[in-house]
PLY file of the C-alpha trace (Angstrom):
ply
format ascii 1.0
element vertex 439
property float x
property float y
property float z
element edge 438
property int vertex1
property int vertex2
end_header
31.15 -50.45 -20.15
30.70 -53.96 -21.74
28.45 -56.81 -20.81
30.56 -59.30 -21.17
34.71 -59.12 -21.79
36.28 -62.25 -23.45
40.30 -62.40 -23.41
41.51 -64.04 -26.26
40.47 -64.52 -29.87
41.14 -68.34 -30.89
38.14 -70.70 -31.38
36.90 -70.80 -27.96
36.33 -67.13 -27.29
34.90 -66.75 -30.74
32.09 -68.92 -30.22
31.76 -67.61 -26.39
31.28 -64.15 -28.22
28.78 -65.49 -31.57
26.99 -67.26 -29.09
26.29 -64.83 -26.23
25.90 -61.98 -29.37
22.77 -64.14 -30.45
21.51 -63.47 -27.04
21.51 -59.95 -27.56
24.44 -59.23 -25.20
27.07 -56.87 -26.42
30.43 -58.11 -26.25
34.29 -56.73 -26.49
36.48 -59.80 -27.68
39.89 -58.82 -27.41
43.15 -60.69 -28.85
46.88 -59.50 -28.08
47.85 -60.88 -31.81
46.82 -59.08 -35.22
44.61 -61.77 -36.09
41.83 -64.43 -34.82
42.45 -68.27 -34.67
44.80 -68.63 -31.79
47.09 -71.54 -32.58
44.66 -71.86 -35.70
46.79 -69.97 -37.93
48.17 -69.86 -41.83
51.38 -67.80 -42.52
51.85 -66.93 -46.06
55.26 -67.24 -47.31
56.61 -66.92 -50.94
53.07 -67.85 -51.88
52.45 -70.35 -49.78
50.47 -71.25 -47.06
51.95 -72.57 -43.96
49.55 -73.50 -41.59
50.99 -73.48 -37.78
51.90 -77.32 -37.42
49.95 -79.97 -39.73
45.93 -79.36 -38.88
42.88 -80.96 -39.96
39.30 -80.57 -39.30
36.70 -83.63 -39.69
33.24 -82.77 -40.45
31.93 -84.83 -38.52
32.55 -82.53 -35.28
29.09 -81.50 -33.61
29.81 -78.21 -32.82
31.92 -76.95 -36.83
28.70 -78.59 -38.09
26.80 -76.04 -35.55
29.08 -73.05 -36.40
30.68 -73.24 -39.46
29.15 -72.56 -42.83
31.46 -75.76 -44.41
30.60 -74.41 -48.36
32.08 -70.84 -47.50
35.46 -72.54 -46.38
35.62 -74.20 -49.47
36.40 -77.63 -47.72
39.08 -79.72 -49.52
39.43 -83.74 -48.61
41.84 -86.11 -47.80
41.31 -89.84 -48.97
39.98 -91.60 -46.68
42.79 -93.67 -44.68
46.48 -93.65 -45.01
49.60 -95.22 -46.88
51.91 -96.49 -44.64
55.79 -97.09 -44.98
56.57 -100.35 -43.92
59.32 -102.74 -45.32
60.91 -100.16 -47.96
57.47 -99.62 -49.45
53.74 -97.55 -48.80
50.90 -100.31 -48.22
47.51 -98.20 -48.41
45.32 -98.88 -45.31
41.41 -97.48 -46.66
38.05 -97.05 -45.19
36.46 -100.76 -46.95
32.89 -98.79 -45.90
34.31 -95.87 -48.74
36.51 -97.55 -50.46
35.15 -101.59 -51.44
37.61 -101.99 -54.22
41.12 -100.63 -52.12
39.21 -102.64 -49.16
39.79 -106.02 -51.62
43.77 -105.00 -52.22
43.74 -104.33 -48.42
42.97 -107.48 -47.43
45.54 -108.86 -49.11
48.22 -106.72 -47.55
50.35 -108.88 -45.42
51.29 -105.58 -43.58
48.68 -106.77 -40.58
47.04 -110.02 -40.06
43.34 -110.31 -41.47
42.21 -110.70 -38.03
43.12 -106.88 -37.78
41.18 -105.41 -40.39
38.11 -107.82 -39.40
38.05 -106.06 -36.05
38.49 -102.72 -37.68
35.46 -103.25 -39.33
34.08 -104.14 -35.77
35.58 -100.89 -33.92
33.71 -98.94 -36.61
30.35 -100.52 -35.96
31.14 -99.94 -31.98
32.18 -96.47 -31.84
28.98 -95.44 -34.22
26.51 -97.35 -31.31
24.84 -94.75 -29.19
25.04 -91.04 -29.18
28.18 -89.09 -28.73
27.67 -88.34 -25.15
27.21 -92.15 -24.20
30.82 -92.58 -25.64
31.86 -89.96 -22.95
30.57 -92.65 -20.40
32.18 -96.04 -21.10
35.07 -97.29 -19.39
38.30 -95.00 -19.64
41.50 -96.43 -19.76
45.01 -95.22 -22.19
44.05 -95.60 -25.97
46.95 -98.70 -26.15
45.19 -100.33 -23.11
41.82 -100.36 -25.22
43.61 -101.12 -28.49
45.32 -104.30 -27.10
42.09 -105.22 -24.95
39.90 -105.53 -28.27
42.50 -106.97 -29.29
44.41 -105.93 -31.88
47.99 -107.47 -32.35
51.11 -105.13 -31.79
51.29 -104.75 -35.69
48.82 -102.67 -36.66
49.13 -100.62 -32.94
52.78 -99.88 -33.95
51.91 -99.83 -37.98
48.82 -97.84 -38.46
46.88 -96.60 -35.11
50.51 -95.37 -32.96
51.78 -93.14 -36.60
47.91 -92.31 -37.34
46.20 -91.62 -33.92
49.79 -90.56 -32.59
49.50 -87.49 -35.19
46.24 -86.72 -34.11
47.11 -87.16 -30.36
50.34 -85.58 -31.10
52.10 -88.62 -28.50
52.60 -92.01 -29.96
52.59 -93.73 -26.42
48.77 -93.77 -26.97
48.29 -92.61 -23.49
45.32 -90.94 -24.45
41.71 -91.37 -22.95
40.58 -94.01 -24.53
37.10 -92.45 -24.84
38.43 -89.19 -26.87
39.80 -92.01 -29.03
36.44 -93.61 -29.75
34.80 -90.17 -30.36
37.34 -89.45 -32.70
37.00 -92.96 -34.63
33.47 -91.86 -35.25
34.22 -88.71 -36.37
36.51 -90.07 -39.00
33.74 -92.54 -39.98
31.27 -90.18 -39.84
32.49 -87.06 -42.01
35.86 -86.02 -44.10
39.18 -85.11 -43.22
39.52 -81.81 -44.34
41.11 -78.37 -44.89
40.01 -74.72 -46.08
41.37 -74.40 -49.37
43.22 -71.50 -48.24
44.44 -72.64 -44.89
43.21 -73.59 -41.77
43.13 -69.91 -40.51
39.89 -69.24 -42.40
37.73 -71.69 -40.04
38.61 -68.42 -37.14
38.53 -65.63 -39.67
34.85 -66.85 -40.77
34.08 -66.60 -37.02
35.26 -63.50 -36.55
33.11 -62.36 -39.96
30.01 -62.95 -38.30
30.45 -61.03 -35.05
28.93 -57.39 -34.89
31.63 -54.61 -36.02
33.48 -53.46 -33.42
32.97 -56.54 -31.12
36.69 -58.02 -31.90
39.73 -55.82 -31.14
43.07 -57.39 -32.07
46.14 -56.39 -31.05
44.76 -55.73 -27.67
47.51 -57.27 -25.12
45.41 -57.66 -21.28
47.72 -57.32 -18.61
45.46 -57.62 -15.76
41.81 -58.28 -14.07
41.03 -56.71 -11.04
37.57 -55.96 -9.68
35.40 -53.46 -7.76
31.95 -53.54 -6.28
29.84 -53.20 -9.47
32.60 -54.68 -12.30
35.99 -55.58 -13.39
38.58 -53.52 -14.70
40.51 -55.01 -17.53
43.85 -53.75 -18.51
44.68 -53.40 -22.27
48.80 -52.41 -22.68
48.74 -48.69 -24.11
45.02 -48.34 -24.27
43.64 -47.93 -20.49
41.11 -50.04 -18.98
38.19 -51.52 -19.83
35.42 -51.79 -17.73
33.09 -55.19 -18.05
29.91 -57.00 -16.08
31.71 -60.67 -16.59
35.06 -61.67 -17.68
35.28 -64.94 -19.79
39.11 -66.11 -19.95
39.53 -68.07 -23.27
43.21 -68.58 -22.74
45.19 -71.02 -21.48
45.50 -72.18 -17.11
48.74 -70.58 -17.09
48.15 -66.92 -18.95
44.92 -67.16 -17.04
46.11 -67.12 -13.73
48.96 -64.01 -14.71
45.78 -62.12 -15.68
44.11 -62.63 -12.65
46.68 -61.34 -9.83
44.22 -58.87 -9.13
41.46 -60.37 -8.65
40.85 -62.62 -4.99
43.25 -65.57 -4.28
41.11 -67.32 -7.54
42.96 -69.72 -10.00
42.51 -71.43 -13.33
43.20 -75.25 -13.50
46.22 -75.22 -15.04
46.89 -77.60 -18.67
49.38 -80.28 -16.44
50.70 -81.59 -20.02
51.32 -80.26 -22.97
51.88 -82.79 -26.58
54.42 -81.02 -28.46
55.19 -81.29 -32.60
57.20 -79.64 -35.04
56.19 -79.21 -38.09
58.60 -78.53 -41.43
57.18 -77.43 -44.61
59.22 -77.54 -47.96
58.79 -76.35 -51.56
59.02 -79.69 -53.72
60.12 -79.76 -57.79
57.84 -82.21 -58.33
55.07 -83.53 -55.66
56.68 -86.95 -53.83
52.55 -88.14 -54.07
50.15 -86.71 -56.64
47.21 -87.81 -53.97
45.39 -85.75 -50.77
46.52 -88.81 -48.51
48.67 -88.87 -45.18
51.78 -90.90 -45.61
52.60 -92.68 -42.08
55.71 -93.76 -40.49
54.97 -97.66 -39.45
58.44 -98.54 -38.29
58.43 -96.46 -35.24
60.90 -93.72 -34.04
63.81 -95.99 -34.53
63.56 -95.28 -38.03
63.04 -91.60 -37.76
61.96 -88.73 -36.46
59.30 -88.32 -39.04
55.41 -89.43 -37.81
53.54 -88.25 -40.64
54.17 -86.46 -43.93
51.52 -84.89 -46.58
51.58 -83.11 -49.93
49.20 -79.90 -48.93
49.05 -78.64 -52.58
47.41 -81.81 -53.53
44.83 -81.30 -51.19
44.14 -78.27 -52.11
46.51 -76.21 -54.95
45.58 -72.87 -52.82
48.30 -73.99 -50.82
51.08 -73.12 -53.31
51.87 -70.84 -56.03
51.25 -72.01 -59.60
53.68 -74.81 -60.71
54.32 -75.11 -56.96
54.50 -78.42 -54.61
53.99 -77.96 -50.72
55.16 -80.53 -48.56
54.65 -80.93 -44.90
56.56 -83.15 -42.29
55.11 -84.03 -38.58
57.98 -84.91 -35.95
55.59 -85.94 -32.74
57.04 -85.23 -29.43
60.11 -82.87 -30.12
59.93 -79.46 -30.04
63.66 -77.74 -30.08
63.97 -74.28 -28.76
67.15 -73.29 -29.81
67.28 -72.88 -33.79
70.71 -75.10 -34.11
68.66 -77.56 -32.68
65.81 -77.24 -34.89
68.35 -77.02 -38.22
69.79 -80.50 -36.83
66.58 -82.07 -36.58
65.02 -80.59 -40.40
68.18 -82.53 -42.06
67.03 -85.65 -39.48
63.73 -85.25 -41.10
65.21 -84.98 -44.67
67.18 -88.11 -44.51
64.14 -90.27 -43.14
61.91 -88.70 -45.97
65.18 -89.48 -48.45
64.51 -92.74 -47.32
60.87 -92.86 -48.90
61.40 -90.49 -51.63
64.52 -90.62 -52.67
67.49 -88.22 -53.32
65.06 -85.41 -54.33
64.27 -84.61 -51.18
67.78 -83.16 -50.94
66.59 -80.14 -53.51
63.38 -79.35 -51.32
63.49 -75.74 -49.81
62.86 -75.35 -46.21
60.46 -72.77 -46.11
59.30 -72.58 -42.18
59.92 -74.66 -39.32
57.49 -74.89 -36.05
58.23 -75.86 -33.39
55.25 -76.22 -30.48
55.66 -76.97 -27.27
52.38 -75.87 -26.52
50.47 -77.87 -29.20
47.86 -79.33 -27.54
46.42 -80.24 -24.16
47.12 -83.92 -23.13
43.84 -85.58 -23.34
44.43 -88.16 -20.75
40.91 -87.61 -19.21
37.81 -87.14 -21.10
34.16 -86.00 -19.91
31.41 -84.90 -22.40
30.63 -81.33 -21.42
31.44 -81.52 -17.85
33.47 -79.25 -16.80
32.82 -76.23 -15.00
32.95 -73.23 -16.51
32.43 -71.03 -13.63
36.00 -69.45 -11.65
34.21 -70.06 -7.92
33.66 -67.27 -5.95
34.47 -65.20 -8.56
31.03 -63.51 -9.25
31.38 -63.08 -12.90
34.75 -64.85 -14.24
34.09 -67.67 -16.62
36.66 -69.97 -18.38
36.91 -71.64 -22.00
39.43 -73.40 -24.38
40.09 -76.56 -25.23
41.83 -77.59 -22.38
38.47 -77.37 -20.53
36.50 -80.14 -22.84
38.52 -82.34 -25.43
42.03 -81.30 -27.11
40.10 -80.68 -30.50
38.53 -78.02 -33.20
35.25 -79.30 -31.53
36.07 -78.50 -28.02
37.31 -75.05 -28.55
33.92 -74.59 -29.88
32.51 -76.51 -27.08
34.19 -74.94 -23.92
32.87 -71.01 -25.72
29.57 -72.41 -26.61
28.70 -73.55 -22.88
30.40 -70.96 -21.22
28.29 -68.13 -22.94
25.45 -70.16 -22.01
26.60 -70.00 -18.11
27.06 -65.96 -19.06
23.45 -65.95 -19.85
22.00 -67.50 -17.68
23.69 -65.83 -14.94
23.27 -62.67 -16.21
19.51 -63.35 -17.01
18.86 -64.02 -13.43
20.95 -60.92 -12.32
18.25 -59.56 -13.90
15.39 -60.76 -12.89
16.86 -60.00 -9.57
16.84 -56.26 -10.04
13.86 -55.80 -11.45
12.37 -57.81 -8.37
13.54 -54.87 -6.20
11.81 -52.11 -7.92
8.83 -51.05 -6.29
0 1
1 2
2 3
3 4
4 5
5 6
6 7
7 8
8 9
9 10
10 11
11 12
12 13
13 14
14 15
15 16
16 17
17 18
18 19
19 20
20 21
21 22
22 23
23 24
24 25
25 26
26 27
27 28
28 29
29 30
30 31
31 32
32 33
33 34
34 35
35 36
36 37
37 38
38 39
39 40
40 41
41 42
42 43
43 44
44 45
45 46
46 47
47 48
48 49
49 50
50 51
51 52
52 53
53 54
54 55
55 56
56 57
57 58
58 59
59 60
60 61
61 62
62 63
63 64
64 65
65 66
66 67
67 68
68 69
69 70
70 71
71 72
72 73
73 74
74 75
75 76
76 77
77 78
78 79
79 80
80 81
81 82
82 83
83 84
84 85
85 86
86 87
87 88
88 89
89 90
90 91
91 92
92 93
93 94
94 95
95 96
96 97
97 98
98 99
99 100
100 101
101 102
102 103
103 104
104 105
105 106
106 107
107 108
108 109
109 110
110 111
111 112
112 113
113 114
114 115
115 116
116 117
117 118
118 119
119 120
120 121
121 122
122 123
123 124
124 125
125 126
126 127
127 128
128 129
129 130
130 131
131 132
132 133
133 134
134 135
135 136
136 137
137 138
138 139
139 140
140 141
141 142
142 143
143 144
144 145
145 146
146 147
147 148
148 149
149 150
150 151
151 152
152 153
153 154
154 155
155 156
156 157
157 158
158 159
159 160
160 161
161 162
162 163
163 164
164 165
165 166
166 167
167 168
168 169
169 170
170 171
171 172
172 173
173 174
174 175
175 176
176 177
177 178
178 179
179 180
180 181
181 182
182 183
183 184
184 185
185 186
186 187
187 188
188 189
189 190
190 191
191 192
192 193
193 194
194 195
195 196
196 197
197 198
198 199
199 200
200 201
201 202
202 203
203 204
204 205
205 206
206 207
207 208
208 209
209 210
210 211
211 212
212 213
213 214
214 215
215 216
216 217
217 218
218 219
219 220
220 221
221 222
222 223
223 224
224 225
225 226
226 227
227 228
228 229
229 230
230 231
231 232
232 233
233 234
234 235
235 236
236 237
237 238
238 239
239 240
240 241
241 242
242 243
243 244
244 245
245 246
246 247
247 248
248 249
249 250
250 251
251 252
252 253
253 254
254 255
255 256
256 257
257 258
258 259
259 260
260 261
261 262
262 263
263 264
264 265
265 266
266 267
267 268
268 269
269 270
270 271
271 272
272 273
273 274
274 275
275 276
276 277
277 278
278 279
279 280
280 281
281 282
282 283
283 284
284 285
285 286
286 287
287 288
288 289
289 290
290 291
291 292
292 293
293 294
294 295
295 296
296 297
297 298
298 299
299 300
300 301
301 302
302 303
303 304
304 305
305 306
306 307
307 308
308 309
309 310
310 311
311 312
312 313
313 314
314 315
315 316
316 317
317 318
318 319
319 320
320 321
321 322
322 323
323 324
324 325
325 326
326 327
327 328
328 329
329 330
330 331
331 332
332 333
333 334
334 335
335 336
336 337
337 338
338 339
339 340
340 341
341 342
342 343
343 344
344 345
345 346
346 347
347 348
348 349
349 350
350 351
351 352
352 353
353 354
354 355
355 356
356 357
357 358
358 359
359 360
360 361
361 362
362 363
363 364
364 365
365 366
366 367
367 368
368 369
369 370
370 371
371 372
372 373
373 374
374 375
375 376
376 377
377 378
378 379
379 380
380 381
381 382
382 383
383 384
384 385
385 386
386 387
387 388
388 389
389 390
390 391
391 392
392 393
393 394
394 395
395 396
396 397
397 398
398 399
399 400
400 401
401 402
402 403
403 404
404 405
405 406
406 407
407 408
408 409
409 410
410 411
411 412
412 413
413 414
414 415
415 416
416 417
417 418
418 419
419 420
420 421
421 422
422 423
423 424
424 425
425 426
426 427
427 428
428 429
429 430
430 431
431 432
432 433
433 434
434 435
435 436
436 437
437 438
């Protein structure tokens, strides 16, 4: 028997398991895949690394800062801010507090009005005000309702924050709490934009490398949770049961609730929405930008399906053979399930890019194409740390992910982080209990 059995291995259940391990509980973390990470993941293909849709993680984020040991990773940057294609040419939006000297060329750019980029500056000094939990409790509304109540004028909403924020969202309506959006302006103020040099995958395989041996079993597929007086019985496909004190689910509503037919008339809160991408990667001759920037789409969908475009291999050169170029191309809000469907909508992609880069992109290799439905939890609602953990009535069944705190690499880590602590300090006084009874 285990202490404590956590289903699934992305970011959530691995800090669920570091975290109640440095209690002193013993753990079994089991993950139907071959690997950790979840939809953190890095496919290598003809030398390249293909990370599962475009990721990021900023440093800023409380809880990677907490976890993560940022020099092992090998962190590579992005520039701070964007170019953006407007008008048959990039204009380079930039950080003035990083940048002073873009900042001047900025505020020339007739791309936005200068009253834009003077309340910018403003938003900055707001969302940096306070701690990050007071964020949690201003005013909610959608992230277009605050951007147009600062206000900000429809051109740099559609130019720069619907493309940039719209990537990060992964829904250019903006209908996004706008609290999530203010935590994540600070977090871009506050740290880099980065990647692991060798893919994003290595933020959930240097988890995993600092849990006791033995404590994460891959390729363990649960089928089902039931329970008897003293435990619950957890069902690994081709390997028996399992027998556990607590169950923490640190999958998805939906996969939680097929687990837990067995178990009471219990459910999960189910993720209502879902923002969906695909992402296309190519191998280039010759790099379209010789910078680690994002390249933005600021003439909406009208002018294609791409949102956001990047040159991975000069962000970090780990990311493609030698002599190799890696390109990557973000389509927000399409997701095609049929692969006809997804060849249509790469040579949609290639003609907007042709559009910025010319009639090279025609030679670019389509090396992968992923389409996620299941990219990320809408964030229309967001709370700082406030939502239960517990399954009620359960008696032991405890839920994390990042559908249960923000749609982010910081609450994955989050949602396991608090419900270990709910493991512990349930268990603790389980304890205490039983030792009261012995005479």
């Amino acid at each position: 028997m285990t202490e404590v059995a956590i289903i699934g291995g992305g970011l959530a259940g691995l800090s669920c398991a570091l975290s109640l391990e440095g209690a002193g509980m013993q753990v079994t973390l089991l993950e139907a895949s071959d690997a950790p990470g979840g939809r953190v993941c890095t496919d290598m293909v003809e030398g390249f690394r293909l990370d599962r849709g475009f990721q990021v993680m900023l440093t800023g984020y409380p809880e990677a800062r907490r976890l993560l040991n940022f020099d092992g990773l090998q962190l590579r940057k992005f520039e701070p801010g964007a170019l953006v294609w407007h008008g048959g040419k990039f204009h380079r939006f930039v950080d003035p507090f990083r940048d002073p000297l873009g900042a001047a060329r900025f505020l020339l750019d007739s791309i936005v009005p200068i009253a834009d980029k003077v309340q910018v500056a403003k938003l900055r000094a707001r969302v940096q005000r306070g701690s990050w939990e007071d964020i949690f409790a201003r005013p909610e509304r959608t992230t277009r309702d605050y951007l147009q109540a600062v206000p900000f004028t429809p051109k740099i909403i559609d130019r720069f924050f619907a493309p940039f924020f719209g990537g990060v969202f992964l829904e250019r309506e903006l209908v996004t709490s706008s609290r999530f959006f203010e935590f994540l302006f600070r977090m871009f103020a506050a740290g880099d934009t980065v990647v692991p040099a060798m893919g994003m995958q290595q933020i959930p395989l240097q988890l995993a490398a600092a849990l006791r041996a033995g404590t994460l079993v891959t390729g363990a597929r649960v089928g089902r949770v039931t329970r008897n007086a003293e435990s619950f019985q957890v069902a690994i496909a081709g390997e028996g049961r399992l027998e556990a004190r607590a169950v923490v689910l640190a999958v998805a509503g939906s996969e939680s609730n097929a687990l837990l037919g067995g178990v009471g008339g219990w459910s999960v809160p189910e993720v209502r929405a879902w923002n969906k991408t695909t992402a296309f990667y190519y191998a280039a001759q010759q790099a379209p930008v010789n910078e680690p920037i994002i390249l933005l789409n600021g003439e909406g969908r009208a002018a294609g399906p791409v949102n956001n475009v990047a040159v991975m291999s000069a962000v970090s050169p780990d990311y493609a053979p030698p002599g190799g170029h890696l390109v990557v191309a973000s389509v927000v809000g399409e997701a095609p399930a049929e692969g006809a469907a997804l060849m249509q909508l790469d040579e949609a992609v290639r003609a907007h890019m042709r559009k910025w880069f010319g009639p090279e992109v025609s030679s670019w290799r389509t090396l992968g194409g992923y389409a996620l439905p299941r990219a990320l939890p809408q964030q229309r609602h967001a709370e700082w740390e406030q939502s239960p953990v517990r399954l009620a009535g359960s008696g032991g069944v405890y839920m994390c992910g990042d559908y249960r705190e923000t749609a982010s690499i910081h609450g994955a880590l989050a949602s396991g982080r608090r419900a270990a602590e709910a493991v512990i300090k349930d268990r603790s006084g389980d304890m205490r209990g039983a030792l009261s009874g012995v005479k």
